[in-house]
N, C-alpha and C positions, 0 to 999 in steps of 0.2 A: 692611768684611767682618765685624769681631766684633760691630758693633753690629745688623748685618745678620743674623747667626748668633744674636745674643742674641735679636732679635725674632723669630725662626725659631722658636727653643725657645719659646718665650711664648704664638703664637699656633698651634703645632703640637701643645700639652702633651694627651698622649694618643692623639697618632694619629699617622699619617705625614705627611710632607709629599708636596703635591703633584708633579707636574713643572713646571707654573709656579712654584710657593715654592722651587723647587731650583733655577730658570733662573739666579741670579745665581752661584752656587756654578761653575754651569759657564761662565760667564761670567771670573770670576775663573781660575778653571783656565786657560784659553786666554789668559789675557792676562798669566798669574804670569811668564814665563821674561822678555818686557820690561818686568814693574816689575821684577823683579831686576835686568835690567842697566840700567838706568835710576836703580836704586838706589845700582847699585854705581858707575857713572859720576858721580853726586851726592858721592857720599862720597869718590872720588878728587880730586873735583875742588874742594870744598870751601874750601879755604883760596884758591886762584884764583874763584872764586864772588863771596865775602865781598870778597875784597882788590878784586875790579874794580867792584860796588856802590859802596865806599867811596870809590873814586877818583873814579865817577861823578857821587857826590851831591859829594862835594868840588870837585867843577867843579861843577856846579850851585849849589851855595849855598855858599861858604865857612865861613861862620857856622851852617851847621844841626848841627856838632856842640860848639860855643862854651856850655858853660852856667855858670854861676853858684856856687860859685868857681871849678872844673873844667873840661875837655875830658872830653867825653864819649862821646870816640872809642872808648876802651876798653868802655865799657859796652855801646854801641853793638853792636860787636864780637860780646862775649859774649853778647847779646840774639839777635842775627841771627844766630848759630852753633846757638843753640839753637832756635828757631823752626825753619832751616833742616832741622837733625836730624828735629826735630818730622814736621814736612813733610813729610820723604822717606819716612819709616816710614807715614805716613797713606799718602802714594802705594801703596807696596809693598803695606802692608796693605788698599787701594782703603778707607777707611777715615775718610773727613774728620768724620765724627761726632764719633768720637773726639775726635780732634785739637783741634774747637770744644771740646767738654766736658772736656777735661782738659787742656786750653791757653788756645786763645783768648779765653775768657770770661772766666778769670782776669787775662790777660795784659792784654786789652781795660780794664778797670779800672784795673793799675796807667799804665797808658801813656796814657788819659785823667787821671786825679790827676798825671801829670806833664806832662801838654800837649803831649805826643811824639807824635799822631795825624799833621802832616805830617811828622814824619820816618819814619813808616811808611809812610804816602802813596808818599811819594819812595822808602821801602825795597823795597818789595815790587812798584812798579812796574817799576824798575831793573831789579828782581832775574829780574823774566819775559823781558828783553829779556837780559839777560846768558847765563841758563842755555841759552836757545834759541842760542846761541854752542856752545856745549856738549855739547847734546844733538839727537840727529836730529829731524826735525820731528812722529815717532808718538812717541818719548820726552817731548816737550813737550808734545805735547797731553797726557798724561798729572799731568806734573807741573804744570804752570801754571793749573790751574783750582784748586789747592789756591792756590798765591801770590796768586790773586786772591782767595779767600777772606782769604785774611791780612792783605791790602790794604785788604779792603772792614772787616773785621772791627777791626782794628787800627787802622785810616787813617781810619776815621769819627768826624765829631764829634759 
């Protein structure tokens, strides 16, 4: 939505916008009151989120959090808490622009220099099957085209 409102202002400067350059504005409108509860079920649900990916990929790969001197469970953790966060505000805000641009491009870098591509893989894959536990099936559609961005973006080599 802001980056959508930014290019609004850009290619509006001087004159009004049309009713098609406004269509997405009332687009968001109609659909603001389920990203909010969508939002707000995310952020309740949060540390149950996190903890049942963990358990997931833990039975999937014992060793995908085992590194070198460390466990890197913890990191892990704090990674996925924060992506998550990430995420859910790009939802609310209908907004994945953003999100690539002041997140994942960054993110995408360090997690390639670390080799951590299939543990994103395995994270954000998880994480679409878990949240849809969670959330009704129009709250999903919502949120899980953002975790496959994070998948695709994070989890590429």
């Amino acid at each position: 939505m802001l980056s959508q409102l930014q290019k609004l202002s850009v290619e509006t400067d001087g004159r009004f916008a049309t009713d098609e350059e406004l269509q997405f504005v009332n687009q968001y409108a109609r659909s603001f009151g389920l990203r909010l509860q969508t939002y707000q079920k995310l952020q309740a649900a949060e540390a149950v989120i996190v903890q049942q990916v963990y358990v997931g990929l833990q039975a999937l790969d014992p060793t995908l959090f085992q590194g070198q001197p460390n466990d890197l469970s913890a990191k892990w953790k704090r990674d996925t808490i924060r992506v998550l966060r990430y995420s859910a505000i790009a939802m609310l805000l209908d907004d994945p622009t953003t999100l690539q641009e002041r997140l994942l491009f960054w993110f995408q870098s360090i997690m390639k220099a670390f080799g951590a591509q299939r543990s994103c893989h395995l994270t954000y894959t998880a994480m679409q099957a878990v949240v849809k536990q969670h959330l009704t099936p129009v709250q999903a559609s919502l949120f899980c085209p953002i975790l496959e961005i994070n998948r695709k973006l994070l989890g590429s080599k």
